[in-house]
SEMI-285797 format. One record per residue: chain; x, y, z of N, C-alpha, C, O, CB in turn; residue in one letter; residue number from 1. Coordinates in Angstrom, 2 decimals. Each point is the difference from the previous one (the first is absolute). Glycine has a CB too. Layout:
BEGIN
{A,{X,Y,Z},{X,Y,Z},{X,Y,Z},{X,Y,Z},{X,Y,Z},A,NUM} ...
This chain:
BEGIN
{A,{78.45,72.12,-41.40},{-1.14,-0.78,-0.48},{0.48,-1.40,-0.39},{0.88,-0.23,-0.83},{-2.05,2.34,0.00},X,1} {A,{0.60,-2.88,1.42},{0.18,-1.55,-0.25},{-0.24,-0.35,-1.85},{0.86,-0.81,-0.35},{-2.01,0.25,3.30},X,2} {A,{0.63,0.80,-3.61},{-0.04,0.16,-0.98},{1.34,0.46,-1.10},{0.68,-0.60,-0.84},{-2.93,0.77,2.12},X,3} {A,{2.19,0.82,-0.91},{1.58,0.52,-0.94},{1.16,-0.80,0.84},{0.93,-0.50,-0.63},{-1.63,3.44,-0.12},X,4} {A,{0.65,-3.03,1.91},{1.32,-0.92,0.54},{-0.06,-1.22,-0.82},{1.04,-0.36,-0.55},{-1.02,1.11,3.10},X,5} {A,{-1.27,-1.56,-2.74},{-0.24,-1.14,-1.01},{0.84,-0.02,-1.97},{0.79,-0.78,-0.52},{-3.52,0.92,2.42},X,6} {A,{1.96,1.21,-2.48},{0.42,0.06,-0.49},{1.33,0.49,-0.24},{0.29,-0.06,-1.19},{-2.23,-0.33,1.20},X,7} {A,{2.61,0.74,0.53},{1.62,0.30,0.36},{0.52,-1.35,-0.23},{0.48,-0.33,-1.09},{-0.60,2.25,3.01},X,8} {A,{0.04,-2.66,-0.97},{-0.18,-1.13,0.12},{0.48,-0.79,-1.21},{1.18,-0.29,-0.18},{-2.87,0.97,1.70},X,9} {A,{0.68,-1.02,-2.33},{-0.28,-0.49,-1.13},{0.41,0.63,-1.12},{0.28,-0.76,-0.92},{-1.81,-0.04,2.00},X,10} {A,{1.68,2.23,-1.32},{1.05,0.39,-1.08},{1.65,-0.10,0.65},{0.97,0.21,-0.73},{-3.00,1.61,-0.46},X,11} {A,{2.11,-2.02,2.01},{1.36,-0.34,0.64},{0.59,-1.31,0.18},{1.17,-0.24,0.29},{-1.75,1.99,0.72},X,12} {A,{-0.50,-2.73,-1.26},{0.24,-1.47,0.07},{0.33,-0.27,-1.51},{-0.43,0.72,-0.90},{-1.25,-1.37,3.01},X,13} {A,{2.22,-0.07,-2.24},{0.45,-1.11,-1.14},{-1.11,-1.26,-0.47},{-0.72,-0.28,-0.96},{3.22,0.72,2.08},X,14} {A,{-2.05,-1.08,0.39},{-1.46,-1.30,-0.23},{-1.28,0.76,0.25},{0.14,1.04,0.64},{1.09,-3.32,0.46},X,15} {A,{-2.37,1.97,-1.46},{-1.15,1.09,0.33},{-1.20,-0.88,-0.56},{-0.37,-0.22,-1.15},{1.75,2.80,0.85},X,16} {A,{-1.97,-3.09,1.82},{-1.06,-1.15,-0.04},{-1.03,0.36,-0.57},{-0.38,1.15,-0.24},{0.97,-2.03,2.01},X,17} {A,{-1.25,-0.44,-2.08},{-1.57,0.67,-0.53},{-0.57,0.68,1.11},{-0.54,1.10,-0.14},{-0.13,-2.97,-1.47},X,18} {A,{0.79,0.98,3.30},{-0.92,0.76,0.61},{0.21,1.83,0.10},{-0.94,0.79,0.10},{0.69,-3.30,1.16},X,19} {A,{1.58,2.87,-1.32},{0.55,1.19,-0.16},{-0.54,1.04,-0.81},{-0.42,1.15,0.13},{2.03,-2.38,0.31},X,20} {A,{-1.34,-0.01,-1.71},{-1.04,1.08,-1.05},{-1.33,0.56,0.26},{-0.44,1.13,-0.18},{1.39,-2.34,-1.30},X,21} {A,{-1.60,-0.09,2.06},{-1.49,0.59,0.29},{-0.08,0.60,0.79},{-1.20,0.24,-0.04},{0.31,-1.49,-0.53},X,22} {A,{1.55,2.17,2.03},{0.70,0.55,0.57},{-0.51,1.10,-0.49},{-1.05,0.61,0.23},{2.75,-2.03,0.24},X,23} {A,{-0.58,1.65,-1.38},{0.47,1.13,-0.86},{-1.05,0.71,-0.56},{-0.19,1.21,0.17},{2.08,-2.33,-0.68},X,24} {A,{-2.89,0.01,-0.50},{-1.21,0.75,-0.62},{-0.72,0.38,0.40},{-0.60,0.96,-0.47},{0.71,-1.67,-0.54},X,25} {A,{-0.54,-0.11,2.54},{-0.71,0.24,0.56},{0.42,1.60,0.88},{-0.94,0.78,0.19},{0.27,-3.61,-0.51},X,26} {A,{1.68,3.12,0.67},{0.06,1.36,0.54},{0.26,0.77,-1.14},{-0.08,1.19,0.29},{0.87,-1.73,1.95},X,27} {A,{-0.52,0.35,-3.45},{-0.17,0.88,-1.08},{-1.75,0.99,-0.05},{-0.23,1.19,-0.17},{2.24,-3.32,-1.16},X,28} {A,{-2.86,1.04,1.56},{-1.32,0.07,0.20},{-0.27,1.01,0.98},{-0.54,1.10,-0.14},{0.28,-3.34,-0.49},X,29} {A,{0.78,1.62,1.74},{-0.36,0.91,1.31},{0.56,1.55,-0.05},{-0.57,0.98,0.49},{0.71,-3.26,0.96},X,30} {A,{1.58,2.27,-2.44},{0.54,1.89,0.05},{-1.13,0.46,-1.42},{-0.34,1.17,-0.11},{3.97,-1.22,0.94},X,31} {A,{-4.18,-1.11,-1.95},{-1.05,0.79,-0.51},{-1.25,0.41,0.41},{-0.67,0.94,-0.43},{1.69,-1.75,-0.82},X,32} {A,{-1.29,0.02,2.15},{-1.72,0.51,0.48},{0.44,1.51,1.32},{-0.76,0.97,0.05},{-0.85,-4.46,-0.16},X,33} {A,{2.41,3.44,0.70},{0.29,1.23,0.60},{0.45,1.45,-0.75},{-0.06,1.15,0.44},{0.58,-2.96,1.13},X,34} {A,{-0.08,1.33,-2.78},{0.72,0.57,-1.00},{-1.13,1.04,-0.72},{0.25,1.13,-0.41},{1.53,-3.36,0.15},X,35} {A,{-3.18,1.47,0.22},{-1.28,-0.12,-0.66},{-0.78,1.22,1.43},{-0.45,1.08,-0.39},{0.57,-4.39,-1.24},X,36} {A,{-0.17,3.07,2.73},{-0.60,0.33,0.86},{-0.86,-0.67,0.58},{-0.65,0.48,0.93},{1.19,0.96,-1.73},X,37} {A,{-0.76,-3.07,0.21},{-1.11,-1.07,0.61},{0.87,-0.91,1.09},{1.21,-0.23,-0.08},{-2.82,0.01,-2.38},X,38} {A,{0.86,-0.16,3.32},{-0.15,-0.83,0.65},{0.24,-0.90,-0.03},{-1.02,-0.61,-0.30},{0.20,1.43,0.52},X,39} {A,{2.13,-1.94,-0.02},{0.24,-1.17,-0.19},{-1.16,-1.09,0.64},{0.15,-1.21,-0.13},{2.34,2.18,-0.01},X,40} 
């Protein structure tokens, strides 16, 4: 999943951009709404 490779990613990086971050929250969102059973 493109997603967890991201976040891998980014807990594995050192420097860790804003756009990264938003990245990040943003697929935080997406493993919660599947997580949930809704529909991204």
């Amino acid at each position: 999943m493109k997603c967890l490779m991201i976040i891998v990613k980014c807990c594995n990086n050192v420097h860790i951009t804003v756009q990264e971050i938003q990245i990040w929250m943003f697929c935080l969102y997406l493993v919660k709404w599947m997580g949930d059973g809704l529909p991204p």
